[in-house]
ZADO-1210 file (C-alpha; in nm, 4 decimals, padded with zeros to 6 digits):
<atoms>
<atom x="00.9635" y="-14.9131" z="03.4643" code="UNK" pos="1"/>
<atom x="01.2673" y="-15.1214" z="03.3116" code="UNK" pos="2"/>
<atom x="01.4445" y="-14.7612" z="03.1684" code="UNK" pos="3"/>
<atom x="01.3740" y="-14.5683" z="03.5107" code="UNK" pos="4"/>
<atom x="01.5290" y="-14.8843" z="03.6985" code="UNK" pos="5"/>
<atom x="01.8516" y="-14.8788" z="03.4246" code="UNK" pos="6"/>
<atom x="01.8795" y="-14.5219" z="03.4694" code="UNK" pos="7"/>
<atom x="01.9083" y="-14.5649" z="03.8796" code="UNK" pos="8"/>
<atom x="02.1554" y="-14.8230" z="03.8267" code="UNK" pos="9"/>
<atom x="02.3770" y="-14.6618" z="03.5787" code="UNK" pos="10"/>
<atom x="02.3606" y="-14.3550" z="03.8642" code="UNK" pos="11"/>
<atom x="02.4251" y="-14.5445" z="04.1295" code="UNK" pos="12"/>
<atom x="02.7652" y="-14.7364" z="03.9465" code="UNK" pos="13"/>
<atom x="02.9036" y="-14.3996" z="03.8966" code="UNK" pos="14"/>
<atom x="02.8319" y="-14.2452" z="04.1833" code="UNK" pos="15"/>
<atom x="02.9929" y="-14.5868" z="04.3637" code="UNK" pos="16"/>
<atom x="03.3035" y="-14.5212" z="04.1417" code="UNK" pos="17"/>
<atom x="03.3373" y="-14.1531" z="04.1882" code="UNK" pos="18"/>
<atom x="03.3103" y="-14.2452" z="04.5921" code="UNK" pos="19"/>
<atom x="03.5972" y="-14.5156" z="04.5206" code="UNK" pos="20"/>
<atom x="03.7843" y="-14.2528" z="04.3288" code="UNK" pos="21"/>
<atom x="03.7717" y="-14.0284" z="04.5977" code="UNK" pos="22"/>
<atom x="03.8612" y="-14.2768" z="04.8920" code="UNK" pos="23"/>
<atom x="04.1442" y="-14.4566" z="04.7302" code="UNK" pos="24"/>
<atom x="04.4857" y="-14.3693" z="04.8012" code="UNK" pos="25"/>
<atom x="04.6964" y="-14.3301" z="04.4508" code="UNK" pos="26"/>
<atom x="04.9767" y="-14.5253" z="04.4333" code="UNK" pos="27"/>
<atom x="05.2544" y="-14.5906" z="04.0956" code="UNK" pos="28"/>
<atom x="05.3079" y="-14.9806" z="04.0175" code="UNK" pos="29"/>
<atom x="05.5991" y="-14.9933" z="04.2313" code="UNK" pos="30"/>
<atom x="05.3347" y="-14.9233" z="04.5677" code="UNK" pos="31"/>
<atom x="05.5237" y="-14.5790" z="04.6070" code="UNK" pos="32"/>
<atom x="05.2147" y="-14.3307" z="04.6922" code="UNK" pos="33"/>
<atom x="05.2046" y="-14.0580" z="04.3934" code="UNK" pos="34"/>
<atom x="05.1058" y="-13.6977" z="04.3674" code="UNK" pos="35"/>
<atom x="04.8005" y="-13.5986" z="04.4662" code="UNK" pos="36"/>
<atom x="04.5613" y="-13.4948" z="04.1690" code="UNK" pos="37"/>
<atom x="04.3964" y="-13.2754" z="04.4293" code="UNK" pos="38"/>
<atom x="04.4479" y="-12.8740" z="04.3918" code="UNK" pos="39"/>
<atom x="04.4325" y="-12.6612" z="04.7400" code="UNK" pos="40"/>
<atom x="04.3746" y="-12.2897" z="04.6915" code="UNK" pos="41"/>
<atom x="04.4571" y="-12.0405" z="04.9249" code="UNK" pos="42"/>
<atom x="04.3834" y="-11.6650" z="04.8875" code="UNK" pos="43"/>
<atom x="04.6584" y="-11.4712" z="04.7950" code="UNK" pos="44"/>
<atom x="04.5449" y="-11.1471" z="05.0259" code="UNK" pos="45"/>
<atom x="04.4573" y="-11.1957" z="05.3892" code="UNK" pos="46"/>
<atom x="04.2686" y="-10.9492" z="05.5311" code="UNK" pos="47"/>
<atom x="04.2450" y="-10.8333" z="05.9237" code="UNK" pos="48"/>
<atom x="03.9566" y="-10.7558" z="06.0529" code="UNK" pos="49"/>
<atom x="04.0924" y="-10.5023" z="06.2851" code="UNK" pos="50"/>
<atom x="04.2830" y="-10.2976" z="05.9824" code="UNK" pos="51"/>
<atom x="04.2451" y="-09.9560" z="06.0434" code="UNK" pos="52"/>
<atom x="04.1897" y="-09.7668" z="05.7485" code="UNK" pos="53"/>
<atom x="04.3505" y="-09.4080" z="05.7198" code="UNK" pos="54"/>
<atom x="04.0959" y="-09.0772" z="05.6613" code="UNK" pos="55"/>
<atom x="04.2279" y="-08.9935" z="05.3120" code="UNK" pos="56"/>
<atom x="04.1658" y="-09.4133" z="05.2299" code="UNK" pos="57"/>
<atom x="03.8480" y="-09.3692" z="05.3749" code="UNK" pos="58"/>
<atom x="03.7481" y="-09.1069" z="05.1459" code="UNK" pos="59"/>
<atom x="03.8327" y="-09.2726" z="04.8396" code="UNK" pos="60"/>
<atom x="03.5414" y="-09.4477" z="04.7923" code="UNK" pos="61"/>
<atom x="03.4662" y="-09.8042" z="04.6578" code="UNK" pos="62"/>
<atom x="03.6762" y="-10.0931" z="04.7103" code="UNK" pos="63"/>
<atom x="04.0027" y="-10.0612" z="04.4614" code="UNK" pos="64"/>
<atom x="03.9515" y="-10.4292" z="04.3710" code="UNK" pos="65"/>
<atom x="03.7762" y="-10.3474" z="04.0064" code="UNK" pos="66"/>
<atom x="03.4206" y="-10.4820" z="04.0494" code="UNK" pos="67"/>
<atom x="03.4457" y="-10.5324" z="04.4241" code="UNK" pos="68"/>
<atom x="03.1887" y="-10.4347" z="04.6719" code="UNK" pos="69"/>
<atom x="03.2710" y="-10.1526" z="04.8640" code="UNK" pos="70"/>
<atom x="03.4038" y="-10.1667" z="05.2310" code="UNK" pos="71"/>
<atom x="03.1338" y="-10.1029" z="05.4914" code="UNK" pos="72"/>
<atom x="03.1409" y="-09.8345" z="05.6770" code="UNK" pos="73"/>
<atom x="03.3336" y="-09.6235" z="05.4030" code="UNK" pos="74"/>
<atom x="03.0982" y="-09.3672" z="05.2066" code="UNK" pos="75"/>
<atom x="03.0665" y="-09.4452" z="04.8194" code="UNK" pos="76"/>
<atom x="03.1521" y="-09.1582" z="04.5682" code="UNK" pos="77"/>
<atom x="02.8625" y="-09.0348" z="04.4530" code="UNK" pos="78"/>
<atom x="02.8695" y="-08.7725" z="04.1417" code="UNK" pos="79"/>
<atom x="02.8071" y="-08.4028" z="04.1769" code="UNK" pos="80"/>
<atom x="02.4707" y="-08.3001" z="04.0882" code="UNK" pos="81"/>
<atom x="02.4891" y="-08.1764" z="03.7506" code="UNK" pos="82"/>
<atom x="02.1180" y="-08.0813" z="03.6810" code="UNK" pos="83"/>
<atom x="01.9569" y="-07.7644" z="03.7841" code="UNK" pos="84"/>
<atom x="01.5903" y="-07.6948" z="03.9771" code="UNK" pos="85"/>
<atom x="01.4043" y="-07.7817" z="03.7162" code="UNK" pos="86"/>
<atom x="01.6035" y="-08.0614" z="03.6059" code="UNK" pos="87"/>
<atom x="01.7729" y="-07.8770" z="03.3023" code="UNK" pos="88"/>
<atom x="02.0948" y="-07.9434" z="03.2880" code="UNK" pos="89"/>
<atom x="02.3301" y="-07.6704" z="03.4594" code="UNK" pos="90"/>
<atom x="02.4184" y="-07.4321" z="03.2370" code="UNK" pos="91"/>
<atom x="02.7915" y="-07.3066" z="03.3601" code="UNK" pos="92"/>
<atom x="03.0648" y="-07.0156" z="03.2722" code="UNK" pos="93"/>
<atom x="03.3998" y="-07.1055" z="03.2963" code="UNK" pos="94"/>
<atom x="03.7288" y="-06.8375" z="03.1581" code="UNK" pos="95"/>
<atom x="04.0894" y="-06.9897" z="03.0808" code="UNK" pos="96"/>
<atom x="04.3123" y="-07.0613" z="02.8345" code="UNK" pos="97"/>
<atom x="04.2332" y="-07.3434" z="02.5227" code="UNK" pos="98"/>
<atom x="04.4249" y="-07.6128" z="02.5419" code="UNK" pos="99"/>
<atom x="04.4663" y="-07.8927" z="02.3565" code="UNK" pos="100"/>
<atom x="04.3505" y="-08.2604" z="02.4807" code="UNK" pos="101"/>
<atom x="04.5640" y="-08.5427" z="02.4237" code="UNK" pos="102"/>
<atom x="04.3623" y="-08.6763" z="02.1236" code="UNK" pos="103"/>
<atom x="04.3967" y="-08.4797" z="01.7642" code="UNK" pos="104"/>
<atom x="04.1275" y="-08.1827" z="01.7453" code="UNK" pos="105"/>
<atom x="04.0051" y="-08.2302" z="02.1202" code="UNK" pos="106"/>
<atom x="03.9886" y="-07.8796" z="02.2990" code="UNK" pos="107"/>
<atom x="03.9862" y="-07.8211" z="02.6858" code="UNK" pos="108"/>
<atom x="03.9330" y="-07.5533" z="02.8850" code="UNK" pos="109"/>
<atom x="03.9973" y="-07.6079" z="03.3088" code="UNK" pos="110"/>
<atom x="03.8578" y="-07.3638" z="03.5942" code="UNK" pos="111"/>
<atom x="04.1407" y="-07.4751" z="03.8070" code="UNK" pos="112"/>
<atom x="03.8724" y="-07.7196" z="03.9903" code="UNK" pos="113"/>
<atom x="03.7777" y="-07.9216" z="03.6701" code="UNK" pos="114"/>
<atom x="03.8707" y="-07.9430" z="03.3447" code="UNK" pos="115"/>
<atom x="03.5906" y="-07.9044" z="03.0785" code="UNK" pos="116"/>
<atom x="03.6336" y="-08.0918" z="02.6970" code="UNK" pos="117"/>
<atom x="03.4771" y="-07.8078" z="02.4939" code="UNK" pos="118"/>
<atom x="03.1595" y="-07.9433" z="02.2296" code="UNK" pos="119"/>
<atom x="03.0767" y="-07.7352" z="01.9441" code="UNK" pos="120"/>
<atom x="03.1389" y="-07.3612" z="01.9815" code="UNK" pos="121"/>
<atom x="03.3135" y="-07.0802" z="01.7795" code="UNK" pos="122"/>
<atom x="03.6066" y="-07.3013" z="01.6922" code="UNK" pos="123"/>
<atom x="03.7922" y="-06.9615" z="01.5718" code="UNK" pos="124"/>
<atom x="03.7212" y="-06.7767" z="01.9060" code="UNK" pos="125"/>
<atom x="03.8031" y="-07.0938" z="02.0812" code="UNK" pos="126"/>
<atom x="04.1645" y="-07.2032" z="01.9496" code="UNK" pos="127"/>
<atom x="04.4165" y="-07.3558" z="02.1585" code="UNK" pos="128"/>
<atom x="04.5965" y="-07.0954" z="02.3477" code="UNK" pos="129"/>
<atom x="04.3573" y="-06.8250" z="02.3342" code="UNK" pos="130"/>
<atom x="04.2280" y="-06.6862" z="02.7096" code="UNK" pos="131"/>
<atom x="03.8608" y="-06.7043" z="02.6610" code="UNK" pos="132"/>
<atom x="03.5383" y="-06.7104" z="02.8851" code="UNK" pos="133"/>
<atom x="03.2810" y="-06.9830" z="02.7608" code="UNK" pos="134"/>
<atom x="02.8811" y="-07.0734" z="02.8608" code="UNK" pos="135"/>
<atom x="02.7870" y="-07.3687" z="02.8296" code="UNK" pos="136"/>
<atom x="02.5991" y="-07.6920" z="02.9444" code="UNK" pos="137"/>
<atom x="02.7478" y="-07.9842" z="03.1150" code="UNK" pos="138"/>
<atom x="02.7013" y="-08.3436" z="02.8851" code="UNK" pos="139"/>
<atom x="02.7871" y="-08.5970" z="03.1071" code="UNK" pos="140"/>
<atom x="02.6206" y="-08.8572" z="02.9245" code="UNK" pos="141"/>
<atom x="02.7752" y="-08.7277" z="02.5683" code="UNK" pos="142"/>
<atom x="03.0276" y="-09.0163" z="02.4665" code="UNK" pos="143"/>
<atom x="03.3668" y="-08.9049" z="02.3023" code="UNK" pos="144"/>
<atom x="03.6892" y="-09.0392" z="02.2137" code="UNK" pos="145"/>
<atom x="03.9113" y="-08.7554" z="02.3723" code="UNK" pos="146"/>
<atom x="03.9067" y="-08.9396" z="02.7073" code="UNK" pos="147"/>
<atom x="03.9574" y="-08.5871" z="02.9443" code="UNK" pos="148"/>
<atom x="03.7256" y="-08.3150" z="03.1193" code="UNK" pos="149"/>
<atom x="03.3382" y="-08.3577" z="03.1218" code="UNK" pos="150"/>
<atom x="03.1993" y="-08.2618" z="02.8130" code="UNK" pos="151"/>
<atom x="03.0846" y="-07.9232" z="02.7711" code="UNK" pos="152"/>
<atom x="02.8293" y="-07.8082" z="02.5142" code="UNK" pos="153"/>
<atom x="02.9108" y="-07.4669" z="02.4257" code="UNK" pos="154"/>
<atom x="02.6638" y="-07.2081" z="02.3531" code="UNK" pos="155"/>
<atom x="02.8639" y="-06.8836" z="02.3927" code="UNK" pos="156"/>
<atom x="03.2534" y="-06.8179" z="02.3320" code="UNK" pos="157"/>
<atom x="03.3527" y="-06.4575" z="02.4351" code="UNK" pos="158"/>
<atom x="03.7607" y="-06.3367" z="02.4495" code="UNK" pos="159"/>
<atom x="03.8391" y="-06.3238" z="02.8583" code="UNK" pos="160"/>
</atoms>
């Protein structure tokens, strides 16, 4: 009983000096008041809540705060459906010209809608510049460190 009752009273003096702390008006040795220790915050964006928001804004998706929730109302980007029926992933054909990525021995090839980062393939058949048709899969989920098009597995490389 004689620790619990120490315990309450060494709580109770600080919480009595924090209170103090907090009530007391700062003042230097001359009795001039001082600056306030106190920081106020104020948001640095204000925010209407009768903005109107334009059609080609309201298309863009999420919020373009990084890691902010998206407005509501506005419809969230959602990914093209890149699996077939049966689940498969989608086997495409696109034809253009090789070129190169911006990343040494990265290959892309673009169907004027999307541009496609070329994986594997008939490197010969498939050399930047040359007007070819290529089949492939799409590997969304294949990592790489050419940083443009989706990746493309290719399983066929045929001159256009």
């Amino acid at each position: 009983m004689t620790m619990r009752r120490f315990s309450l009273l060494v709580a109770a003096a600080a919480l009595l000096s924090v209170a103090a702390c907090a009530s007391s008006p700062s003042s230097t040795e001359s009795g001039a008041p001082s600056a306030s220790p106190a920081v106020s915050v104020s948001p640095a964006v204000s925010v209407s809540p009768a903005a109107s928001v334009s059609p080609s804004a309201a298309d863009s998706g999420p919020s373009a705060v990084p890691g902010g929730p998206a407005e509501p109302g506005l419809p969230i980007e959602t990914p093209p459906d890149m699996t077939g029926k049966s689940g498969k992933p989608l086997e495409i054909t696109v034809t253009g010209e090789v070129t190169a990525g911006v990343e040494p021995g990265c290959r892309l090839i673009s169907d004027g809608r999307a541009s496609y980062l070329l994986i594997g393939g008939d490197q010969t058949m498939a050399r930047v510049g040359a007007r070819v048709t290529v089949t492939g899969t799409l590997a969304q989920d294949l990592m790489s460190t050419c940083q443009q098009g989706t990746p493309l597995q290719v399983e066929s490389v045929k001159p256009a």
